[in-house]
VMD Tcl script that builds the backbone (N, CA, C; Angstrom):
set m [mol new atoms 315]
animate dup $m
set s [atomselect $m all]
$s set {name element resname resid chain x y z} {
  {N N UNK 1 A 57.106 -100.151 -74.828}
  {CA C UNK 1 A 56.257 -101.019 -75.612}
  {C C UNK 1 A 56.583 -102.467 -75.264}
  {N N UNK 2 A 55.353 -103.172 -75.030}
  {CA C UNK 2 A 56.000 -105.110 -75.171}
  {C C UNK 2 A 56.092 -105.952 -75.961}
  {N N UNK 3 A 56.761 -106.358 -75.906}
  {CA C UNK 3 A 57.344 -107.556 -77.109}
  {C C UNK 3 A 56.878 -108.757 -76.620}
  {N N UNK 4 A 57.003 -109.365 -77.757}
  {CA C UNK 4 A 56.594 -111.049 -78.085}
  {C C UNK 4 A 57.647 -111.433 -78.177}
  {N N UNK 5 A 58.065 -112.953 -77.768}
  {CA C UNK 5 A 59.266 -113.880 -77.808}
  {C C UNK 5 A 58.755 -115.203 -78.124}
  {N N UNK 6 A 59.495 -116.146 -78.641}
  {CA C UNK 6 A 58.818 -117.519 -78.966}
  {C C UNK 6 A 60.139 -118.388 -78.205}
  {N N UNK 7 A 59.974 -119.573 -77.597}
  {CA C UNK 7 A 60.942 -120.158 -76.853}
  {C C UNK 7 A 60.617 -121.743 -77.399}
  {N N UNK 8 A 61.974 -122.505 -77.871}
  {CA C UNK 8 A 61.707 -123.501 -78.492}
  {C C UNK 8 A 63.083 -124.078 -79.436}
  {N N UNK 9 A 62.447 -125.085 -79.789}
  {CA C UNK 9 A 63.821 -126.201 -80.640}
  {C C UNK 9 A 63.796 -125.220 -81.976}
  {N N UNK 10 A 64.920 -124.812 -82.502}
  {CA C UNK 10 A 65.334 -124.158 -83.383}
  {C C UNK 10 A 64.214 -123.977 -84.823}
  {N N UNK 11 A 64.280 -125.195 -85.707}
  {CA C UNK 11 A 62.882 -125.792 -86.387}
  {C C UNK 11 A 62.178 -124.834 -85.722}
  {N N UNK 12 A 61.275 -125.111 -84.833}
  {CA C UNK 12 A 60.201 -124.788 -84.351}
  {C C UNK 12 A 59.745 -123.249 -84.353}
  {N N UNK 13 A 60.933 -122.568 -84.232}
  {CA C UNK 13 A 61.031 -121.254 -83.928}
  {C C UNK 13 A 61.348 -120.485 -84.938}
  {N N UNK 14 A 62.139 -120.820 -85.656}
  {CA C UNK 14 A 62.322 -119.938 -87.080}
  {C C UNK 14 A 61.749 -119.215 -88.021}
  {N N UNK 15 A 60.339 -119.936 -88.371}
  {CA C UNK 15 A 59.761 -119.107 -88.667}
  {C C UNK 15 A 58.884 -117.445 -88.395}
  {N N UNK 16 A 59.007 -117.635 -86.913}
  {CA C UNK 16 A 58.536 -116.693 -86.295}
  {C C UNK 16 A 59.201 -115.372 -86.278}
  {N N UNK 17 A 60.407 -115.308 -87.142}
  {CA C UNK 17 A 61.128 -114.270 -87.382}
  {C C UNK 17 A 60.158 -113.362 -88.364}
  {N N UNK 18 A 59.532 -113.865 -89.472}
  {CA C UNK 18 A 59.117 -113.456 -90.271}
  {C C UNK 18 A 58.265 -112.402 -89.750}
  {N N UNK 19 A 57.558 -113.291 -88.581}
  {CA C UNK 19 A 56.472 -112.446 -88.107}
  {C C UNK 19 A 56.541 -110.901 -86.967}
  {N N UNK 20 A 57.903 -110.932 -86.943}
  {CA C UNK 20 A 58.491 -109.842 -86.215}
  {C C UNK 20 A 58.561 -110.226 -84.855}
  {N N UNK 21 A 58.311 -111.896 -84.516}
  {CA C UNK 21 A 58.791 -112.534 -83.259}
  {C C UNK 21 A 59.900 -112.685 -82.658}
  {N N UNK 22 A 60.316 -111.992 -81.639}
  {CA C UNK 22 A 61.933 -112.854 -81.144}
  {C C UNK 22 A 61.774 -113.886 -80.681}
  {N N UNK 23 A 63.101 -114.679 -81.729}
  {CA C UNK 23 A 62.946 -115.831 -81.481}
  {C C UNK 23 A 63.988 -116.005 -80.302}
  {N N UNK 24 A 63.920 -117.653 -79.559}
  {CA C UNK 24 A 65.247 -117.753 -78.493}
  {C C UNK 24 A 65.081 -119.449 -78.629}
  {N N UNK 25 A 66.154 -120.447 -79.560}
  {CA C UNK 25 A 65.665 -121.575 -79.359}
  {C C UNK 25 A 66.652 -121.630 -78.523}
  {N N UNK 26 A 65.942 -122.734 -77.588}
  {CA C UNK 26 A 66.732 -123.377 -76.153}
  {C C UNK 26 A 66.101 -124.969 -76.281}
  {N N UNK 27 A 67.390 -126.044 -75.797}
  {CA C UNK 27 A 66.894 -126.858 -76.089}
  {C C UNK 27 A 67.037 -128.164 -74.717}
  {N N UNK 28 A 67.283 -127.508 -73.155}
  {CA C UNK 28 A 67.508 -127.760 -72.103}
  {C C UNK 28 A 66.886 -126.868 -71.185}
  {N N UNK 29 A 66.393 -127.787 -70.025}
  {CA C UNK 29 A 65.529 -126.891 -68.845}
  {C C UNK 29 A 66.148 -125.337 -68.563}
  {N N UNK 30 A 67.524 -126.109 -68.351}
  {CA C UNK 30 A 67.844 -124.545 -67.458}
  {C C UNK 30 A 68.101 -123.476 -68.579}
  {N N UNK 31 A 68.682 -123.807 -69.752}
  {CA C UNK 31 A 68.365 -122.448 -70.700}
  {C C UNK 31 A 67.028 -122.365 -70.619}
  {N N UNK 32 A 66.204 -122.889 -71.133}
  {CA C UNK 32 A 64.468 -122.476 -70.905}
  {C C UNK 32 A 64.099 -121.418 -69.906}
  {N N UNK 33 A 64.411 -122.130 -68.563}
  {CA C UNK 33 A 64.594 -121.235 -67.696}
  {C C UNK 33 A 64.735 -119.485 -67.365}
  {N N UNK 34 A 65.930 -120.193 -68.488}
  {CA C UNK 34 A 66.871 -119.160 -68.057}
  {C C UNK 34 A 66.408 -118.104 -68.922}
  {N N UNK 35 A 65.631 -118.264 -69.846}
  {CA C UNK 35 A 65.528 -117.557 -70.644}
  {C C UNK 35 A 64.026 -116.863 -70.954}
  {N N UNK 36 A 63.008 -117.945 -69.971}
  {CA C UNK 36 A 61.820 -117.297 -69.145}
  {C C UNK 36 A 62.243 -116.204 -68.443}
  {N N UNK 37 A 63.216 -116.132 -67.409}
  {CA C UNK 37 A 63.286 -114.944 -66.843}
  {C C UNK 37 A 63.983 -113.952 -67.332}
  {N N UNK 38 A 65.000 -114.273 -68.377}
  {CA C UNK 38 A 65.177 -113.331 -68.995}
  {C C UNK 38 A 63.999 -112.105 -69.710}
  {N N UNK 39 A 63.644 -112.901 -70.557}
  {CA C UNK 39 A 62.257 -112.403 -70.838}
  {C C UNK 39 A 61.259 -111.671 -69.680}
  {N N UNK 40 A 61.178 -112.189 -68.933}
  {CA C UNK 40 A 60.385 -111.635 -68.186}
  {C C UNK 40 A 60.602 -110.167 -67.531}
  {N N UNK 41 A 62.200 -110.300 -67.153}
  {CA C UNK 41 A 62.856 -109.457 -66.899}
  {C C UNK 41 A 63.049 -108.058 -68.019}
  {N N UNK 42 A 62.879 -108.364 -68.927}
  {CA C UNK 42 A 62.651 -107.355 -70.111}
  {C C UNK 42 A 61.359 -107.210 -70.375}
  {N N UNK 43 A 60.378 -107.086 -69.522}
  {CA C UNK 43 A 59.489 -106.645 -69.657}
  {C C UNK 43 A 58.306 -107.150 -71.171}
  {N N UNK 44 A 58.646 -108.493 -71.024}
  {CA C UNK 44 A 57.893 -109.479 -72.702}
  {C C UNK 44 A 56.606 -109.789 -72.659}
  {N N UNK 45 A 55.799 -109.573 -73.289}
  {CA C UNK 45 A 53.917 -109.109 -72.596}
  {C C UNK 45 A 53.440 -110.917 -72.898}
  {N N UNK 46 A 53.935 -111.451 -74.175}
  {CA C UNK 46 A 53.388 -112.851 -74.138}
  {C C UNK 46 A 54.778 -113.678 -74.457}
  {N N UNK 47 A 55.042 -114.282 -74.078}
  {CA C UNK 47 A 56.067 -115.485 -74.079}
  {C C UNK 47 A 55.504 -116.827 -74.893}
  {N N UNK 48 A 55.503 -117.057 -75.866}
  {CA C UNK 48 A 55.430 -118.365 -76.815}
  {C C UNK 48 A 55.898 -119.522 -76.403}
  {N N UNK 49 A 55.882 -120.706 -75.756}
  {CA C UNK 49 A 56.665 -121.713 -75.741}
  {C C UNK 49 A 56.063 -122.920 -76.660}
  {N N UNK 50 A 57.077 -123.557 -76.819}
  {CA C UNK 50 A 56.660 -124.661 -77.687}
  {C C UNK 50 A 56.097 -126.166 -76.754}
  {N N UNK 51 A 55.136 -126.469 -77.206}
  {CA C UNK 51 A 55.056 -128.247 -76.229}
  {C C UNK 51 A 55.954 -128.535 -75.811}
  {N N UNK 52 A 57.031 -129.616 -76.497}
  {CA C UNK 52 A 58.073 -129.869 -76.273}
  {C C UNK 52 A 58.799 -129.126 -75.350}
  {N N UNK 53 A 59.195 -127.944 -75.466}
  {CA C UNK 53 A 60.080 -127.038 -73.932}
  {C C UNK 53 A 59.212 -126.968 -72.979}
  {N N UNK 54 A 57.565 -126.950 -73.193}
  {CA C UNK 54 A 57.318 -126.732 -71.963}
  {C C UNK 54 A 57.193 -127.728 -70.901}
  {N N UNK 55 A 57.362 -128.922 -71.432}
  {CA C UNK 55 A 57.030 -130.393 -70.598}
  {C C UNK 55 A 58.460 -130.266 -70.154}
  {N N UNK 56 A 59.330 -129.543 -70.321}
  {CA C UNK 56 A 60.705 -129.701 -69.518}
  {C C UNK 56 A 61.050 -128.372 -68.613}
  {N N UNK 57 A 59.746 -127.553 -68.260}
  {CA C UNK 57 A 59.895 -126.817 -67.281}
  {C C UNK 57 A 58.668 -126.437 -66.642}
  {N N UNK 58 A 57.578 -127.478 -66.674}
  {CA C UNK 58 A 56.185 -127.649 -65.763}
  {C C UNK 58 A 56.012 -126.713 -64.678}
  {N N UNK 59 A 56.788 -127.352 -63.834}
  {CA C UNK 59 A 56.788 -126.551 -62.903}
  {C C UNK 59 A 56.609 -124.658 -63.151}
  {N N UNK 60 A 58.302 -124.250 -63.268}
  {CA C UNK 60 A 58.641 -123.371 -63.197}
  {C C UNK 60 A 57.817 -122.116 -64.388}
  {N N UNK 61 A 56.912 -122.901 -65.327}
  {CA C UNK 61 A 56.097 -122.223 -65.876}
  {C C UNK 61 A 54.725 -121.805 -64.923}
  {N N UNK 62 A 54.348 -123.080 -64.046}
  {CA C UNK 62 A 53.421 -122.525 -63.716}
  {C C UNK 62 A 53.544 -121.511 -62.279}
  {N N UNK 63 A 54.397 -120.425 -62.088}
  {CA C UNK 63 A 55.373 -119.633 -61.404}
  {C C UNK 63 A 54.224 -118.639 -61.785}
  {N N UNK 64 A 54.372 -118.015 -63.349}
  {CA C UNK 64 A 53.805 -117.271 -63.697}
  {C C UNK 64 A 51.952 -117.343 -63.668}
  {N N UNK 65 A 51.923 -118.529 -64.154}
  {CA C UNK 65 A 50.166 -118.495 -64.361}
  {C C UNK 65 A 49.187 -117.801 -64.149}
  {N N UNK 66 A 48.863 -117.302 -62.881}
  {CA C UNK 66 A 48.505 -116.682 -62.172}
  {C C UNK 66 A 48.573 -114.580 -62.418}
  {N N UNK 67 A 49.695 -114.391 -62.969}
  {CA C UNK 67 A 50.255 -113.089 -63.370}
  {C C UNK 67 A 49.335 -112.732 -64.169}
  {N N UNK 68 A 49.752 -111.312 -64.324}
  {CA C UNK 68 A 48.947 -110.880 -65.738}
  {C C UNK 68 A 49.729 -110.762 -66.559}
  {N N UNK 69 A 51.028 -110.184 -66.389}
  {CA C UNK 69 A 52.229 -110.651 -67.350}
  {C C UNK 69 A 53.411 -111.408 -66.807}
  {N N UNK 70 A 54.105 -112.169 -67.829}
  {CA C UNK 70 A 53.845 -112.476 -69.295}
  {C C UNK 70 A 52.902 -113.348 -69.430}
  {N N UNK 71 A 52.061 -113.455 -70.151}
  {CA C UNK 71 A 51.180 -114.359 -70.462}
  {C C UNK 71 A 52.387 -115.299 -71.279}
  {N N UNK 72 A 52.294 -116.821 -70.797}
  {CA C UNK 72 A 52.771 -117.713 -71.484}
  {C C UNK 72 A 52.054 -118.461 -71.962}
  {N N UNK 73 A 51.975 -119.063 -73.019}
  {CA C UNK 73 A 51.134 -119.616 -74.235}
  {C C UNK 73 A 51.639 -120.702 -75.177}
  {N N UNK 74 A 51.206 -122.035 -74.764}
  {CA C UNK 74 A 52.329 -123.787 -75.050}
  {C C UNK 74 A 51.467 -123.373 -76.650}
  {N N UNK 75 A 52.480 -123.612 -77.250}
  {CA C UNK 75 A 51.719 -124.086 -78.698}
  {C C UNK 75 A 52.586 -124.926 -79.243}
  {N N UNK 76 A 51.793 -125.600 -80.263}
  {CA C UNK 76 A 52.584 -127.033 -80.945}
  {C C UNK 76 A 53.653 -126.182 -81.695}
  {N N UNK 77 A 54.693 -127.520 -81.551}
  {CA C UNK 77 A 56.065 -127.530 -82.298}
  {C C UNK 77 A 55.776 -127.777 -83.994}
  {N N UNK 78 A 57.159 -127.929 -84.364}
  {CA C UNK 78 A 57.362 -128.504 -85.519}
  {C C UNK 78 A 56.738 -130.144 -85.922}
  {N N UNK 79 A 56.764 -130.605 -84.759}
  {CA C UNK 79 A 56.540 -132.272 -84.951}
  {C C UNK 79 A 54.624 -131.938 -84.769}
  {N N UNK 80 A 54.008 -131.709 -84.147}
  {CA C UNK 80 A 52.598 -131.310 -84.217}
  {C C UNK 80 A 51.995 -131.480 -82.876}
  {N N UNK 81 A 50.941 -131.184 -82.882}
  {CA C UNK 81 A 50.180 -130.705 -81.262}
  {C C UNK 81 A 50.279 -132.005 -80.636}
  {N N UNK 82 A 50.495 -131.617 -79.577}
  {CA C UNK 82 A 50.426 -132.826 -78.228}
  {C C UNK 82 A 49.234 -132.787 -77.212}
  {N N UNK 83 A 48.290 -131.637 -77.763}
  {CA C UNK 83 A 47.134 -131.352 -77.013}
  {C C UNK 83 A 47.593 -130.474 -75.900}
  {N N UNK 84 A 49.079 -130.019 -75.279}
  {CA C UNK 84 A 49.034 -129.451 -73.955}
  {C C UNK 84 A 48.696 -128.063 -73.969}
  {N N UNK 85 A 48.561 -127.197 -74.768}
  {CA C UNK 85 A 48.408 -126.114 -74.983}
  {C C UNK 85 A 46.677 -126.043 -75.142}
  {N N UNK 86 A 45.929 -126.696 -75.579}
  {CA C UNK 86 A 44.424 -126.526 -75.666}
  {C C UNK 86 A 44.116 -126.636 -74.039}
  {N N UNK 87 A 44.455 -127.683 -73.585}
  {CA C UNK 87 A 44.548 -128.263 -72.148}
  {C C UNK 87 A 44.737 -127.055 -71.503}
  {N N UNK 88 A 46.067 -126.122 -71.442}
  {CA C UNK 88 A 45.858 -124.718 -70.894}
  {C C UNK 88 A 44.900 -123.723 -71.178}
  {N N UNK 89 A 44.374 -124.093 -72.298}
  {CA C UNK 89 A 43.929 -122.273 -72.320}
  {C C UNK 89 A 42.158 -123.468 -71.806}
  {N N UNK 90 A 42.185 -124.514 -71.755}
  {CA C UNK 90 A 40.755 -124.708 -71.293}
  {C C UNK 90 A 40.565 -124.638 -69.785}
  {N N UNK 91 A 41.879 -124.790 -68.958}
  {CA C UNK 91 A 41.899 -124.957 -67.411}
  {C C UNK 91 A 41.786 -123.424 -67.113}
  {N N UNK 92 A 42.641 -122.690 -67.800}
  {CA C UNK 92 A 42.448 -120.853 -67.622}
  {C C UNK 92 A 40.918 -120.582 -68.193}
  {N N UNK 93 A 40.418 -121.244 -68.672}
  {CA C UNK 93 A 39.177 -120.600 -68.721}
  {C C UNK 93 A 38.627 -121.412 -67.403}
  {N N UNK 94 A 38.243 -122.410 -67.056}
  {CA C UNK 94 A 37.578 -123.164 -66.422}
  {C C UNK 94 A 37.873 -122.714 -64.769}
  {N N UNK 95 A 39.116 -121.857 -64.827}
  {CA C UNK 95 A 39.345 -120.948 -63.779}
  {C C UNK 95 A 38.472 -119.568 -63.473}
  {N N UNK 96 A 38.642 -119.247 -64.884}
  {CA C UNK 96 A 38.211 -117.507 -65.017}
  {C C UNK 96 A 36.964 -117.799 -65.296}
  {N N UNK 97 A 35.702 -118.895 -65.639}
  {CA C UNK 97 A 34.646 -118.530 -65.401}
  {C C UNK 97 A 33.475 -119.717 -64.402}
  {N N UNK 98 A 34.714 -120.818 -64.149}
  {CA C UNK 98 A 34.089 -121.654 -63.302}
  {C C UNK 98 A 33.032 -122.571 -64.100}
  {N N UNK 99 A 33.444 -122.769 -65.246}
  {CA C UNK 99 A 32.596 -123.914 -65.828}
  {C C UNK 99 A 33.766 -124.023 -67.157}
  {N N UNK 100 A 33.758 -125.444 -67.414}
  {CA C UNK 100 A 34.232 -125.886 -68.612}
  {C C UNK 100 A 33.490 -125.481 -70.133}
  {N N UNK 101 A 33.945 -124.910 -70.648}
  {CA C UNK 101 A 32.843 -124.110 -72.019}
  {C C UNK 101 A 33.557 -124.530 -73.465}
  {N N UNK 102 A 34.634 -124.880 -72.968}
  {CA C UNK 102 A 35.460 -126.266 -74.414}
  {C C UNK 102 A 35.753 -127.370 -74.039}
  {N N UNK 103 A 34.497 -127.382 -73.645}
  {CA C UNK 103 A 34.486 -129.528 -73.475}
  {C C UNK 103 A 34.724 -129.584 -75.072}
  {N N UNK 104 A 35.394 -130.695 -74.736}
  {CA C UNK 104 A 35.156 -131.916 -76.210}
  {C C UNK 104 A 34.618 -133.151 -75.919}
  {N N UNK 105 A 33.506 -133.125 -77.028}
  {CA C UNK 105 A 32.894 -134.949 -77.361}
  {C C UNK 105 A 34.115 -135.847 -77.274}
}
mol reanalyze $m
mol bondsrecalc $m
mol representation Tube
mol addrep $m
């Protein structure tokens, strides 16, 4: 079966226990990292990251993109959206159907 993980500043992540999420706060690239492939390596179907962690491993997130698993998925922190996570799921669409279909005014 696959599991869900949430990756992020402690705050940020805590609550996600409730929801039967594993949590993993990391609060430096290479734990991030390190802890993407961990995950990955255990076979984790969507990977959660928070804004904040993910602007400190750009790159090495977009490794996966392309995959079908893990789907990784930026969502706002504790402090509130930074927009980078809408920004993804509008470029993955604008991939997968070749037109922008969440423009914003």
């Amino acid at each position: 079966m696959y599991k869900v993980g949430i990756i992020g500043d402690k705050d940020s992540v805590m609550g996600f226990l409730a929801l039967g999420i594993d949590i993993f706060p990391a609060y430096e690239a290479d734990d991030i990292k390190r802890t993407i492939r961990d995950l990955v390596e255990k076979e984790y179907a969507i990977i959660y990251i928070t804004e904040q962690a993910s602007l400190l491993v750009q790159e090495y997130i977009a490794r996966y993109k392309d995959n079908r698993l893990p789907a990784i998925i930026i969502i706002p922190g504790i402090g509130g959206s930074m927009g980078i996570g809408m920004n993804e799921v509008r470029e993955s669409a604008k991939r997968a159907i070749g037109a922008d279909i969440l423009f914003s005014e």
